[in-house]
C-alpha positions in Angstrom: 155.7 95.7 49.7 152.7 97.0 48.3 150.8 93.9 49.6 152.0 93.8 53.3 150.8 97.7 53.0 147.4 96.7 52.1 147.1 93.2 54.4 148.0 95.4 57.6 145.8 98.0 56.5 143.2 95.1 56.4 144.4 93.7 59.7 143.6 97.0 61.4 140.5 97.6 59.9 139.0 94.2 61.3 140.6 94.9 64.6 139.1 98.2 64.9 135.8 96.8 63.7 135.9 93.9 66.7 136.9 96.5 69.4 133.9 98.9 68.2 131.6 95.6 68.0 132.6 95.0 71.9 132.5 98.3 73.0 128.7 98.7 71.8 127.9 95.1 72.6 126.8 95.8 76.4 124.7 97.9 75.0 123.1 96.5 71.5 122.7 93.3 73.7 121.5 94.3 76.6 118.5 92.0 78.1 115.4 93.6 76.8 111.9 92.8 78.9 110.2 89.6 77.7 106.7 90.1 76.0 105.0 88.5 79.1 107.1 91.0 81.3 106.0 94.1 79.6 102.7 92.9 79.3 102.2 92.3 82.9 103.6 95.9 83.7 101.9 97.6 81.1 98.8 96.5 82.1 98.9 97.1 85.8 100.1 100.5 85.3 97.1 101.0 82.6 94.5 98.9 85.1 95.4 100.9 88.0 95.3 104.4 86.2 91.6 103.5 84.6 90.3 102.2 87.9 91.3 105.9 90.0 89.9 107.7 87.1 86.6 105.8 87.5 86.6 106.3 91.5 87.1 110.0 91.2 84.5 110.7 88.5 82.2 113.4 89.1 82.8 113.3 92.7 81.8 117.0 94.2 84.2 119.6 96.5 82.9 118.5 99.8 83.3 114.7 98.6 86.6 115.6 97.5 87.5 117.5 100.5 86.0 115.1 103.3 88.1 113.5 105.6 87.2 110.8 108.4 89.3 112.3 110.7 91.5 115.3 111.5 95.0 113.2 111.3 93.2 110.9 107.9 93.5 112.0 103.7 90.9 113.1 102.0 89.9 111.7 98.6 91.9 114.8 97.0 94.6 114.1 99.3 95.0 110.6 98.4 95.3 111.6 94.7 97.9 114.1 94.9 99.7 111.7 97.2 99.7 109.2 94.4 100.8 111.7 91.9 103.5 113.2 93.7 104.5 109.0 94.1 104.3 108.7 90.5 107.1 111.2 90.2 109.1 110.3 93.2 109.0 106.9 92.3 109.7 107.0 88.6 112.8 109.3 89.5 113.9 106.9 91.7 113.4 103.7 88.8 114.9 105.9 86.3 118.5 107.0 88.7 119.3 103.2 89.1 119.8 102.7 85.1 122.8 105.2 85.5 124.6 102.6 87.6 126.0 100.1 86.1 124.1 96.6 85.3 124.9 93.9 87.4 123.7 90.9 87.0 125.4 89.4 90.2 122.9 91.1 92.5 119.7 89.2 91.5 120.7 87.0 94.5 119.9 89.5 96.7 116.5 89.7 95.5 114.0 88.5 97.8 110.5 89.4 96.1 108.5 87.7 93.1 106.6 90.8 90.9 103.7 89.1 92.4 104.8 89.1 95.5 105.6 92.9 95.6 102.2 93.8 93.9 100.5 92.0 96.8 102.5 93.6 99.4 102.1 97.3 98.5 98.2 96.5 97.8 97.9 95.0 100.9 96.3 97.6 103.3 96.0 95.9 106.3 99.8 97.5 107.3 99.7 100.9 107.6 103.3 102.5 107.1 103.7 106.3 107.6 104.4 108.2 104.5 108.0 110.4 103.9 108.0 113.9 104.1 108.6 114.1 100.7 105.4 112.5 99.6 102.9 114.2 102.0 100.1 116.2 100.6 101.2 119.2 100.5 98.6 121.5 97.6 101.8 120.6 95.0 99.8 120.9 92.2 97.5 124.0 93.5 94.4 121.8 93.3 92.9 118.2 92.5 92.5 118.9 89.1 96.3 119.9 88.9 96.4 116.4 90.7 94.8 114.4 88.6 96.1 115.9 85.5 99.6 115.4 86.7 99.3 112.4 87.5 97.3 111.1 84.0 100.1 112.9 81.8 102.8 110.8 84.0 101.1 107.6 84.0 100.7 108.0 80.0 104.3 108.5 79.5 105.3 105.6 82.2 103.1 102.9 79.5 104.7 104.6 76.5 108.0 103.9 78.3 107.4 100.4 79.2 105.3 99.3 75.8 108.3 100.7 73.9 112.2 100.4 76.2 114.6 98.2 75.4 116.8 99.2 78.8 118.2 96.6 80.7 115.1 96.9 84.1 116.2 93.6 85.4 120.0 94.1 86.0 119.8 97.9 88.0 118.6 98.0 91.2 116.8 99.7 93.9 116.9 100.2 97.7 114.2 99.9 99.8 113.6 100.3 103.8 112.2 96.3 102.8 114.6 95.1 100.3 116.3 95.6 96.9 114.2 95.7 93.7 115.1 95.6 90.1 114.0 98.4 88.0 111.3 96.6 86.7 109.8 95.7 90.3 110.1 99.7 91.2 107.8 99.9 88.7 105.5 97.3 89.7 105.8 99.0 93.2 104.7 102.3 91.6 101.6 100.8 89.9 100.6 99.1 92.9 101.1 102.0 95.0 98.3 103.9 93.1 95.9 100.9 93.7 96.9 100.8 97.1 95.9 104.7 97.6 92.8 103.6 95.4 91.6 101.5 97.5 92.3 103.9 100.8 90.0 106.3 98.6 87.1 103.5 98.7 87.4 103.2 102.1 86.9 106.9 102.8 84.2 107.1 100.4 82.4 103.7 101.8 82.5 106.0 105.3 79.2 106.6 107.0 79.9 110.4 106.9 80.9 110.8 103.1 78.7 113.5 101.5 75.8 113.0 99.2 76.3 113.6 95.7 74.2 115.9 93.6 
């Protein structure tokens, strides 16, 4: 008697220990982001920060505050345009890992991450912005800007350098198509560059300011 006790005891241990094993497996085992993956990401999101930072430097109020037009962004504009973005957007990355993963949607992928990086850069298609991410003084001033959007991007590269979530199984809808999370995040990097670049062009304007 005293050994069927102690088998069925055992028995239920081992099933308890395989139901917990497969209960924590979607988890434990979800696909992590190859090394080339979170390199790639990384690096955009750290080239694209760096390359702002560098445009900006030292630039003066009226450089700051100059516009080509009455309907166009300024350079301050631009910047707390792509810092609101960098919220917006990371939100948005963030919501679709509280769905579940499904890896039976990648067929309805359309883009390479190349393919998406090119596409936002690619200025020559001008798309109005949402309400939601007009230039609106958010952050009281481009300083409050700029330091928002620094602190944000600094968090974003210690997130990707350091997740194991599952980026390529949760999704994203845009007007264009569906992303993975890990494309959303390509898109957010090379929105900034994209807003970069619109910063050159109004800075490359015959009408810019001097500096001191």
């Amino acid at each position: 008697m005293l050994t069927k006790t102690t088998d069925f005891m055992r028995l239920n241990r081992l099933f308890l220990l395989i139901v917990a094993i497969a209960t924590m497996s979607f988890d434990v085992f979800a696909p992590a982001l190859t090394d080339a993956e979170r390199k790639y990401a990384a690096q955009l999101l750290q080239e694209t920060k760096d390359d702002l930072l560098k445009k900006v430097k030292g630039l003066t109020p009226e450089q700051l505050n100059y516009k080509l037009n009455a309907t166009s962004w300024s350079v301050a504009e631009c910047v707390e345009h792509i810092a609101i973005s960098e919220n917006n957007l990371w939100g948005f990355a963030q919501s679709s890992l509280q769905q579940s993963a499904d890896p039976s949607k990648r067929s309805e992928l359309k883009m390479t991450d190349d393919g998406i990086v090119k596409m936002i850069t690619d200025r020559s298609s001008k798309i109005k912005t949402q309400e939601a991410f007009e230039p609106k003084n958010t952050f009281r001033s481009f300083e409050g800007s700029l330091d928002e959007f620094k602190k944000k991007r600094e968090e974003h590269i210690k997130y990707v350098n350091g997740t194991s979530d599952d980026l390529r199984n949760h999704y994203n809808d845009f007007p264009f198509g569906k992303l993975d999370t890990y494309q959303t995040i390509l898109f957010m990097a090379a929105h900034s560059r994209r807003h970069t670049a619109q910063i050159e062009e109004v800075m490359k304007s015959a009408g810019f300011p001097k500096g001191k």
